[in-house]
C-alpha distance (Angstrom), angle and dihedral (degrees) to the residues before:
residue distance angle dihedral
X1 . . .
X2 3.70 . .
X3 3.87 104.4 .
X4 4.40 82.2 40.7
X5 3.77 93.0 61.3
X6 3.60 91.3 40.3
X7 3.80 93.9 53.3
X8 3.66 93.2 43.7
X9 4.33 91.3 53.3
X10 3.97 85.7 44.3
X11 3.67 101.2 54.6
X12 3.91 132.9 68.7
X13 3.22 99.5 -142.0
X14 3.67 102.5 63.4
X15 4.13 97.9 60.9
X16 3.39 110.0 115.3
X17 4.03 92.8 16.1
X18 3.67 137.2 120.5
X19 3.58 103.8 -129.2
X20 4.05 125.0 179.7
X21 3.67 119.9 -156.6
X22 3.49 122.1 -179.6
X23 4.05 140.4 112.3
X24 3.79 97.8 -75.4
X25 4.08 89.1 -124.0
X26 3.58 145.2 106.6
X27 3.58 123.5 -114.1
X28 3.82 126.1 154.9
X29 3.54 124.2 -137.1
X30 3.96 91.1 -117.2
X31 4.23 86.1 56.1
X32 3.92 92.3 55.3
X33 3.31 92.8 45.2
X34 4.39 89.4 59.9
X35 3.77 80.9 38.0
X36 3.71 87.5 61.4
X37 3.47 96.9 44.3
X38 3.81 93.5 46.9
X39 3.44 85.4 55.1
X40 3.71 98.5 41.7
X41 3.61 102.8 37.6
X42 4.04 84.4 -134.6
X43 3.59 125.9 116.7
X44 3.51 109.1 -124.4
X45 4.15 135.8 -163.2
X46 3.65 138.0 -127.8
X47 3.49 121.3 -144.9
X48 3.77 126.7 -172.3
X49 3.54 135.2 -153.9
X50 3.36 99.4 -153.1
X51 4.37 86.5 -160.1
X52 4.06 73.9 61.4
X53 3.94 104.7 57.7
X54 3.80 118.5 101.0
X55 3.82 105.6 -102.7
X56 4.27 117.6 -98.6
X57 3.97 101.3 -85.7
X58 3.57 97.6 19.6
X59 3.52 106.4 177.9
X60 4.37 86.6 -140.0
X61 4.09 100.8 74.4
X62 3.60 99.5 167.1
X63 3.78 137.2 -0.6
X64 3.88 125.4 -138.1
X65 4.20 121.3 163.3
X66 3.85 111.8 -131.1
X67 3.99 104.3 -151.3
X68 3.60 88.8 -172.6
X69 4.03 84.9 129.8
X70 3.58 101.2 44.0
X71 4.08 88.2 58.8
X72 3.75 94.3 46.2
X73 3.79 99.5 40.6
X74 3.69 96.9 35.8
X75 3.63 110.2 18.5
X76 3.82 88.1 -121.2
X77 3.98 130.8 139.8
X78 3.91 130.1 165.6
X79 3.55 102.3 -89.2
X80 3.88 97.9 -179.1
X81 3.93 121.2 62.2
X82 3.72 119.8 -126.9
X83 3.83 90.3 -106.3
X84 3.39 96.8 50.8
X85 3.71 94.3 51.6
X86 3.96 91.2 47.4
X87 3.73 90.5 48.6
């Protein structure tokens, strides 16, 4: 995420642009959280705000951020995997 805002203040080309940076994968909250704990060796929680939760028949079912324009633009790709930034 680091190196992606970095590359998006250092380059020209991105003022004035929308510019998603992210791992280009599908996790859910409830799979980082065991992550976590994997990594931790703690037991962790969920709470939910219920005011929080997507409502029944949401037309959004999952989330996943397409870099697509960070790599043409600015040459830039996630070089670090999710568990090796968490670790």
């Amino acid at each position: 995420t680091v190196s992606g805002m970095i590359a998006i203040l250092d380059h020209p080309a991105a003022v004035g642009e929308v510019i998603n940076i992210g791992s280009g994968r599908e996790i859910s909250v409830a799979d980082t959280v065991k992550m976590i704990e994997t990594l931790t060796g703690k037991t962790l929680t969920i709470h939910t705000d219920s005011a929080r939760l997507r409502p029944e028949n949401s037309e959004v079912e999952r989330l996943c951020c397409d870099h697509s324009k960070a790599r043409k633009l600015l040459g830039w790709k996630p070089r670090i995997t999710l568990e090796d930034g968490l670790s």
